[in-house]
C-alpha positions as a printed Julia matrix, in Angstrom:
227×3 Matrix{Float64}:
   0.0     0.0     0.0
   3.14    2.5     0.98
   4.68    1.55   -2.14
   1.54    2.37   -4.35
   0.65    5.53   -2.74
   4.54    6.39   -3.18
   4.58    5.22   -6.91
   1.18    6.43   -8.14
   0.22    3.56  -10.85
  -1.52    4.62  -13.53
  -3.65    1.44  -13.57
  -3.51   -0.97  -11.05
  -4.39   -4.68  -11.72
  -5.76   -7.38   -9.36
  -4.63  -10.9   -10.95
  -6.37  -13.57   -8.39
  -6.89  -14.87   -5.42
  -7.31  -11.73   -3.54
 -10.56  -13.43   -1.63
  -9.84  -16.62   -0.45
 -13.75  -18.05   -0.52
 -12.63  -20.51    1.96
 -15.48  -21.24    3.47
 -17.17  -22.81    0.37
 -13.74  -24.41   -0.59
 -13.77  -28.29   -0.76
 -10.79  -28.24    1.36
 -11.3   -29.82    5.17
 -11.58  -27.0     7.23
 -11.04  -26.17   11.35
 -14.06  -26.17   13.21
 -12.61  -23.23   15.15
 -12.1   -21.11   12.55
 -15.2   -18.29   11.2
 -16.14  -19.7     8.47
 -19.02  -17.71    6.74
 -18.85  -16.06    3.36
 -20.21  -13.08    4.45
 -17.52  -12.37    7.04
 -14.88  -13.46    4.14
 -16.42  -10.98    1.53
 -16.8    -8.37    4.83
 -12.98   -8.37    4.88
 -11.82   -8.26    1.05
 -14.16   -5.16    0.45
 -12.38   -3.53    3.39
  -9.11   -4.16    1.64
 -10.13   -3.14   -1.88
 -11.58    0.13   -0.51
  -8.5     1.01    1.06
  -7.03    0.36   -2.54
  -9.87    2.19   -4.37
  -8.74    5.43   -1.98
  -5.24    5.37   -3.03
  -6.0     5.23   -6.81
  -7.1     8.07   -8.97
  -7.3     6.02  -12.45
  -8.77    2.3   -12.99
  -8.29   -1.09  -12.15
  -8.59   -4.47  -13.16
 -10.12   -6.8   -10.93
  -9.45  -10.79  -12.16
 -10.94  -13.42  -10.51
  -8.56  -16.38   -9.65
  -9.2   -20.16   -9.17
  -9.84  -19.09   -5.13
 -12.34  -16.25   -6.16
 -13.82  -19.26   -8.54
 -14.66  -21.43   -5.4
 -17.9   -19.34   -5.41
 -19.25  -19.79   -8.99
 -18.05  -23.99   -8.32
 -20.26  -24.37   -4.9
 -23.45  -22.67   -6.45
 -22.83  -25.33   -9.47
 -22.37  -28.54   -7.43
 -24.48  -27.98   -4.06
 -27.31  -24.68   -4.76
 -27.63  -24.37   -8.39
 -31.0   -22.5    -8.48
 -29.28  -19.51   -6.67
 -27.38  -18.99   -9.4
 -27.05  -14.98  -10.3
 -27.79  -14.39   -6.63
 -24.3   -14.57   -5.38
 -21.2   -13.29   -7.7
 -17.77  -12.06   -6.96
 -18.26   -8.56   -9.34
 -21.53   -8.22   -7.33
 -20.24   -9.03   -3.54
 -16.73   -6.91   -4.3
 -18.68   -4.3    -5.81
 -16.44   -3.93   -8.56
 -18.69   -2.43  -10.78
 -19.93    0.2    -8.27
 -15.96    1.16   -7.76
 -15.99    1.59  -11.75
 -13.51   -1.09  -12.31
 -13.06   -3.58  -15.01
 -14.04   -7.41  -14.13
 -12.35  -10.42  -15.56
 -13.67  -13.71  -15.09
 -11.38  -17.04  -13.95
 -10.15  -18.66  -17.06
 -10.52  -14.99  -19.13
  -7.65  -12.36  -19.36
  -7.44   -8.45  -19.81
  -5.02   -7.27  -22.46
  -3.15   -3.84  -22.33
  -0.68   -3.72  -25.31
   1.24   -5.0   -26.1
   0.69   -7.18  -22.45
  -1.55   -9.92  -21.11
  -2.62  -10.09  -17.53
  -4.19  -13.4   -16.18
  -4.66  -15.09  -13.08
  -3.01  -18.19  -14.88
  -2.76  -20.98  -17.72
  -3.09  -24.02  -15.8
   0.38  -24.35  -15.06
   2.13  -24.66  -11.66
   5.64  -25.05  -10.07
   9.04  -23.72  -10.45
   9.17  -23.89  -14.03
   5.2   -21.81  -14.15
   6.62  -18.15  -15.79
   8.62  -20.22  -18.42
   6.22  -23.01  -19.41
   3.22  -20.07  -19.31
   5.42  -17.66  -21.86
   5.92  -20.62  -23.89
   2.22  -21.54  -23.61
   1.37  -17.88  -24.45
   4.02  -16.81  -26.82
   3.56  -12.94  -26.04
   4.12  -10.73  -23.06
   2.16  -12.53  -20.25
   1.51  -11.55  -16.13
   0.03  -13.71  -14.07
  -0.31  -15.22  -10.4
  -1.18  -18.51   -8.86
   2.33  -20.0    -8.06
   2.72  -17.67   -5.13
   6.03  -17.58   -6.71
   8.23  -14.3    -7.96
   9.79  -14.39  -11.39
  10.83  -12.76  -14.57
  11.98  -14.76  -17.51
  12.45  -13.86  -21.12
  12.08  -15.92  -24.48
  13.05  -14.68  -27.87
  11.95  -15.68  -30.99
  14.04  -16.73  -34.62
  12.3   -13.45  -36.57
  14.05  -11.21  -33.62
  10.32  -10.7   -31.31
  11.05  -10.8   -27.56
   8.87  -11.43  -24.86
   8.33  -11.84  -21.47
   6.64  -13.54  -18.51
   6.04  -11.99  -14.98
   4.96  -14.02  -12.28
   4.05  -11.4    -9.23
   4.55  -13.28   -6.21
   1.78  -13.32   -3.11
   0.64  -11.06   -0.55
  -0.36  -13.71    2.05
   0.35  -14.75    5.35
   2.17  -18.14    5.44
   1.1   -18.89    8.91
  -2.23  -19.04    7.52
  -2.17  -21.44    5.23
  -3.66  -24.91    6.04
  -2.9   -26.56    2.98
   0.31  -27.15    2.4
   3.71  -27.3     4.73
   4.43  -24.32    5.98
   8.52  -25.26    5.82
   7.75  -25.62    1.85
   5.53  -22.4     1.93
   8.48  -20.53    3.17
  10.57  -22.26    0.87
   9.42  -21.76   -2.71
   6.17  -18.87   -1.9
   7.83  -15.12   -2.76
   5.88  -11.89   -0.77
   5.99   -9.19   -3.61
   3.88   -8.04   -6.71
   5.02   -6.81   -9.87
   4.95   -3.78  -11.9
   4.52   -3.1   -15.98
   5.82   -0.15  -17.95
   4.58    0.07  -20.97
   6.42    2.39  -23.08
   3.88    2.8   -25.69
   1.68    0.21  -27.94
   4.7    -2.28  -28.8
   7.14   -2.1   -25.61
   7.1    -2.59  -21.71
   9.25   -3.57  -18.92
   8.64   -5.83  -16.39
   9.64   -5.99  -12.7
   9.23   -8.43   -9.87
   9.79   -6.57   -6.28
  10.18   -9.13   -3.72
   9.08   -8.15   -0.13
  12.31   -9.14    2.18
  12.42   -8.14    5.75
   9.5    -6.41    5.4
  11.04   -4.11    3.01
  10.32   -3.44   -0.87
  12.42   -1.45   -3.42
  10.44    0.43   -6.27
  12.26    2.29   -8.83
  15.09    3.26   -6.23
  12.92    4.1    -3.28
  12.46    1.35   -0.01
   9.3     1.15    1.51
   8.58   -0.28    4.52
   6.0    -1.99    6.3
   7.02   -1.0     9.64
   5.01    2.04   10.37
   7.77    3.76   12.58
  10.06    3.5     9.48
   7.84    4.78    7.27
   7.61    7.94    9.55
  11.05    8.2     8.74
């Protein structure tokens, strides 16, 4: 947030998984835990409306496979309430003005792609994805933080961005925390597009609480950001 209201994006672009929907995941979940969706949605709007005060221009809200939980449980166990219950409707993304993207569906600002993903996973994700693609492609879901590049015979570069996470690894329920800390990357990534045919690319990966963006550190310490 520090780093956005320091940086000023022109647009700013949402690429999955910022709600969770875990309590209509099929996952096993802890009794002890609050599980309703309403208290879930409660929380994401409060996040996205500190976001919508920070930003003067759009944004691009894309649903990921987690935000797709939603649409999957009114399919398999309350059909007929269909239409009732929507992620662009609970977020109030169109009340905030902001583009929607559905799971599976991708927003295109030349000459770049954003998506939540292409069905691919793992270390080698950015990689096999640009291959998959074949054009300048960013996109979540790994948790991971990458940049790679692939050029093409007829001279055509391109390249795939893979933004990292913003979650809390003590939180997660699925998966080994050791290996969460392992391979998962705190950061996000930012696009400059220079013009219809170029951009630039850039992973910033939170360390220490601490993020560099074009030469300034932000902090998440509040104290330090006093500073």
């Amino acid at each position: 947030m520090r780093a956005m209201r320091g940086w000023k994006p022109d647009v700013v672009v949402f690429i999955g998984d910022f709600g969770d929907m875990w309590s209509v995941s099929d996952h096993s979940k802890d009794p002890a835990r609050k599980d309703l969706l309403i208290d879930e949605v409660a929380a994401v709007n409060r996040e996205l409306d500190k976001v919508e005060s920070l930003i003067s221009e759009k944004a691009i809200f894309i649903e990921g496979n987690h935000e797709d939980r939603l649409r999957r449980y009114l399919w398999d166990k309350a059909p007929k309430l269909l239409g009732t219950a929507e992620v662009k409707k609970l977020y109030r993304i169109g009340e905030r003005g902001w583009k929607h993207v559905h799971y599976r569906d991708y927003h295109t600002i030349a000459p770049v792609t954003y998506t939540h993903d292409l069905g691919r996973a793992g270390v080698n994700a950015a990689r096999q994805s640009l291959l998959d693609f074949g054009g300048n492609l960013v996109f979540g879901h790994t948790h991971r933080g990458s940049v790679v590049y692939q050029g093409e015979v007829k001279g055509n570069a391109h390249f795939s961005l893979n933004v990292g996470w913003l979650g809390d690894v003590n939180e997660i329920d699925y998966m080994h925390k050791a290996r969460a800390m392992r391979d998962w990357q705190l950061g996000f990534g930012t696009v400059i597009h220079d013009g219809p045919k170029r951009a630039f690319a850039r992973f910033h990966p939170i360390v220490g609480g601490r993020v560099e963006v074009d030469g300034h550190v932000y902090s998440t310490s509040a104290d330090e950001a006093r500073r």
